[in-house]
MIDREN-990190 format. One record per atom (N, C-alpha, C): x, y, z. Coordinates in steps of 0.05 Angstrom, whole numbers, plus 5000, padded with zeros to 4 digits. Layout:
% MIDREN-990190
XYZ...
This chain:
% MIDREN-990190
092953372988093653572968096453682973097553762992099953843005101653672994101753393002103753172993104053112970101553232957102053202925103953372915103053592927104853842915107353812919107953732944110453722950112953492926110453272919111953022909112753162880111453382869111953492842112253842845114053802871115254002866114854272873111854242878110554512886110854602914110954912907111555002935108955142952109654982976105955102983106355333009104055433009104555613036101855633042101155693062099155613087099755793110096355823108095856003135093255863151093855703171092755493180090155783194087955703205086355833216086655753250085655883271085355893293083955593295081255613275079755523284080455123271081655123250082854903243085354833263085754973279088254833294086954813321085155003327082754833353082354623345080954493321079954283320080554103309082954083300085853833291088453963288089053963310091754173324093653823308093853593327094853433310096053353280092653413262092753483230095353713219094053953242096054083229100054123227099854033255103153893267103953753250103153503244103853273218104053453186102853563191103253803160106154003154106954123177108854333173111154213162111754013165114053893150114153923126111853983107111354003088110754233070110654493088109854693075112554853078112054963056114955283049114755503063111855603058111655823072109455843092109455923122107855843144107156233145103956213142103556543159101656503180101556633197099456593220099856873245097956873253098757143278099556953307099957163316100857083343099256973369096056923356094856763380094656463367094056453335095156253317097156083328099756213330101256003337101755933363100256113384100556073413098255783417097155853399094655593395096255273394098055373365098455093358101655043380103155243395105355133400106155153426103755313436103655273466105455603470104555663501106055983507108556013504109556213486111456333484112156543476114056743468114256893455115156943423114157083402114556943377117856843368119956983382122956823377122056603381121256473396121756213414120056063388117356263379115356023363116556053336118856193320120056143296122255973303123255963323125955643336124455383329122255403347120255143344119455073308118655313296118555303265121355223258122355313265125255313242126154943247126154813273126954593273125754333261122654463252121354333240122254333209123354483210124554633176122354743148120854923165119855093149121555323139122055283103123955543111123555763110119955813117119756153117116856073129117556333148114956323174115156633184112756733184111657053188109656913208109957123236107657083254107057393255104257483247103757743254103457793282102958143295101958153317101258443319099758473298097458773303099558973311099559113325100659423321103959303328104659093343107458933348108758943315106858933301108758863275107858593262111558473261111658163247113857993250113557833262116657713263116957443250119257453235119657263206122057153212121956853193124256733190124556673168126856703161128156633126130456433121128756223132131356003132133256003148131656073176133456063201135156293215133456463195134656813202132856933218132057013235129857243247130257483249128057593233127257853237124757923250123958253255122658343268122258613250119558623238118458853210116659003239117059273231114859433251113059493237111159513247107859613237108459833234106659853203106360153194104560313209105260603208103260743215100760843200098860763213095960813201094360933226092760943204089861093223088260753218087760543240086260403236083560383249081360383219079260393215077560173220078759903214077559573211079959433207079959233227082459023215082258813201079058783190078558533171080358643149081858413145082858283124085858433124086758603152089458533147091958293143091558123155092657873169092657803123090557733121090857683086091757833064092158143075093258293058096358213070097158203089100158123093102057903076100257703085100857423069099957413044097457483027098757493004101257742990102457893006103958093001106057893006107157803027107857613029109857413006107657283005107957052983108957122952107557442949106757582922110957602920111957742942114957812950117457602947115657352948118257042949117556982926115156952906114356862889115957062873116157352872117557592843120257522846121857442870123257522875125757402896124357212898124956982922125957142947124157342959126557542977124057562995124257403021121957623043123157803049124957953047123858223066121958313044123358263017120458463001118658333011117458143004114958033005113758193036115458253056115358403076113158603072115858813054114759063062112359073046112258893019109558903003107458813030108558623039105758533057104258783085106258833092106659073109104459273094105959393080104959683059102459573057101859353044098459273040096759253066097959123086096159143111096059453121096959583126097159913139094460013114094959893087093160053070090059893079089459693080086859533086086059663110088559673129086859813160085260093160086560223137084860453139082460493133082160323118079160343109076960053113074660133109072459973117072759793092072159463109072959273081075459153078074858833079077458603083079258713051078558823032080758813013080659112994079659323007079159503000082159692995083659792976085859942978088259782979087259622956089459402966091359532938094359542951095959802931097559552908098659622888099859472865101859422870103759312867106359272864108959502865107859692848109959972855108560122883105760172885105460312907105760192944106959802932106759762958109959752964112059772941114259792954115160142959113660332957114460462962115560662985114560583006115060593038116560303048118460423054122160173070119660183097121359903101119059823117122159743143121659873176124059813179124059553209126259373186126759123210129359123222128958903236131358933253132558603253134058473266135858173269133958213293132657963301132557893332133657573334
């Protein structure tokens, strides 16, 4: 499906699971060449790329030439690459309640941000703003805010 997309043009993005890269770590290596946008947390990619720290696992991304890769890491934040640029987005402050379904409120915020606009940091802070809002409350997609209410808190990064 991936190679199809790719042959007509389509742009894909992927958030491989823990548990799909336990059990064809290979499968998924042979893949990244192919995808646009890579999201995953930080035991995700310690899975598929062996120990490091996330600079080191967006180098390893970047030479593969993904040109946009977000590794979350819970109250650490997010550290992203935009075609070979790294940043570092800090976690919002919340009161967190349940963390089902932050990691998916990110990335589709994410994606929602390159897709309006071709720009991660938006897709950032949308992704950001939506995870801080899911943590508060009980429930993977509960409070999940619109488009004006998720850019409305600057979300602040830094160059690493």
């Amino acid at each position: 499906v991936v190679a199809h997309a790719k042959m007509h043009g389509i742009k894909v993005a992927w958030n491989p699971s823990a548990y799909q890269i336990k059990e064809s770590r290979d499968e998924v290596m042979s893949m990244l060449s192919l995808i646009d946008v890579l999201v995953f947390n930080a035991e995700e990619a310690e899975l598929l790329l062996g120990c490091g720290k996330p600079k080191e696992h967006l180098m390893q991304l970047n030479r593969i030439g993904i040109p946009y890769v977000a590794i979350t890491d819970g109250k650490k934040g997010a550290y992203l690459s935009d075609k070979g640029r790294m940043f570092h987005c800090e976690a919002q402050n919340a009161k967190v309640v349940e963390t089902t379904g932050a990691g998916d409120a990110f990335a589709s915020g994410l994606v929602g941000g390159l897709a309006l606009k071709n720009d991660m940091m938006l897709g950032a802070q949308i992704g950001m703003n939506n995870s801080a809002s899911v943590v508060s409350y009980y429930g993977a997609k509960n409070i999940l805010l619109n488009y004006k209410e998720s850019i409305k808190k600057k979300v602040k990064t830094s160059a690493i």
